[in-house]
N, C-alpha and C positions, 0 to 999 in steps of 0.2 A: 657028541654031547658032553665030551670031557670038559671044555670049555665051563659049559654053566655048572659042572659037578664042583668044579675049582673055587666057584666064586664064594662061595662062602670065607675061604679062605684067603680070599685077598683084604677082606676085613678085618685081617689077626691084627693087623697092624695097631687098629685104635684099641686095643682092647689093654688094659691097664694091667702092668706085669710088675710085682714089687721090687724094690730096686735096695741093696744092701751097700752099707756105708765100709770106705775105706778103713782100714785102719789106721790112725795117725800115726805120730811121729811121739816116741813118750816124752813128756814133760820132762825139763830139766832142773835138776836137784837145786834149790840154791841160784835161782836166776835171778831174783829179785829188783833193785832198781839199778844193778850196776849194768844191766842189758838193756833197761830202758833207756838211760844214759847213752850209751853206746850206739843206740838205733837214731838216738839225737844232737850224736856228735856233729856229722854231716852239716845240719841245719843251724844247731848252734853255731858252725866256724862260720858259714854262707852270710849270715848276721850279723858275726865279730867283721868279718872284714869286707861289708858292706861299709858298716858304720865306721870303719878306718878309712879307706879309700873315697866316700863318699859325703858323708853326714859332717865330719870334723871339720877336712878344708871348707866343706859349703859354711860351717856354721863360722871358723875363721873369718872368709873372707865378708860375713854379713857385718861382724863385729869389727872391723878394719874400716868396714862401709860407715856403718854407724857412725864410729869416729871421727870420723876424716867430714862428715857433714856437720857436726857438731863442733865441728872447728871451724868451722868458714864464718869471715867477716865480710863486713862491704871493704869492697876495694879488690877481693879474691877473684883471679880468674879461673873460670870454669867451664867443663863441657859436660853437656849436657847425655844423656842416651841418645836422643837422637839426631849427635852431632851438632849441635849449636855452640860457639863459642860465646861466651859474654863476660860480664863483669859483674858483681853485686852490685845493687845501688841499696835496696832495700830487703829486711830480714823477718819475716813475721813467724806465727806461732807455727804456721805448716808450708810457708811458701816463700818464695826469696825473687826478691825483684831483679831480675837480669836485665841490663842494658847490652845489647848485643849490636847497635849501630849507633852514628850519631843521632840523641834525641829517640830512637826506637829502644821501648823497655816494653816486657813480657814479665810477667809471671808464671812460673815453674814449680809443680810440688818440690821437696826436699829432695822426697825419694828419686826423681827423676835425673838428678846430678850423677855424673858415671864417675867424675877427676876433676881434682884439683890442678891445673894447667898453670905453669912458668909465666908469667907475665912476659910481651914481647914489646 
């Protein structure tokens, strides 16, 4: 009958025992925001040279992009993104008439022009 004399005691378990906090670590005299700083050195470089490596050439090369459509006349040959060679015929507010075969003309957003192409 040891068995059932025990069981009470296998219920110690849930029984709610108070629990005492560690000591910390003592504050530092004088930490102020030069540690704040310093914990966000890391993240501010991550950022800095995100936006060198990535953000600048991107914005470059949109502003390169810009240009070079904003210079196209008729008569300019051009390739398209997806690969069409043609010619201007015609230039409107958002669209430019390409002739890409004899008598075959299409129209094309601006933005869709990849290069200005050497005339052959």
């Amino acid at each position: 009958m040891k068995i059932l004399s025990d069981l009470p005691g296998l219920f110690n378990i849930f029984e709610v025992k108070p629990a005492y906090a560690a000591g910390g670590a003592p504050a530092k005299a004088g930490g102020g925001w030069e540690a704040t700083l310093m914990n966000f050195a890391p993240l501010i470089a991550i950022v800095a040279i995100f936006y060198l490596l990535v953000i600048l050439p991107q914005q470059k090369r949109t502003k390169e992009h810009r240009k070079m459509i904003e210079s196209l006349k008729v008569g300019d040959e051009i390739m398209t993104t997806g690969g069409i060679y043609g010619i201007i015929t015609g230039i409107a507010e958002q669209v430019f008439t390409v002739e890409i075969a004899k008598d075959v003309k299409i129209k094309i957003t601006k933005s869709s022009v990849a290069a200005k192409t050497a005339k052959q």
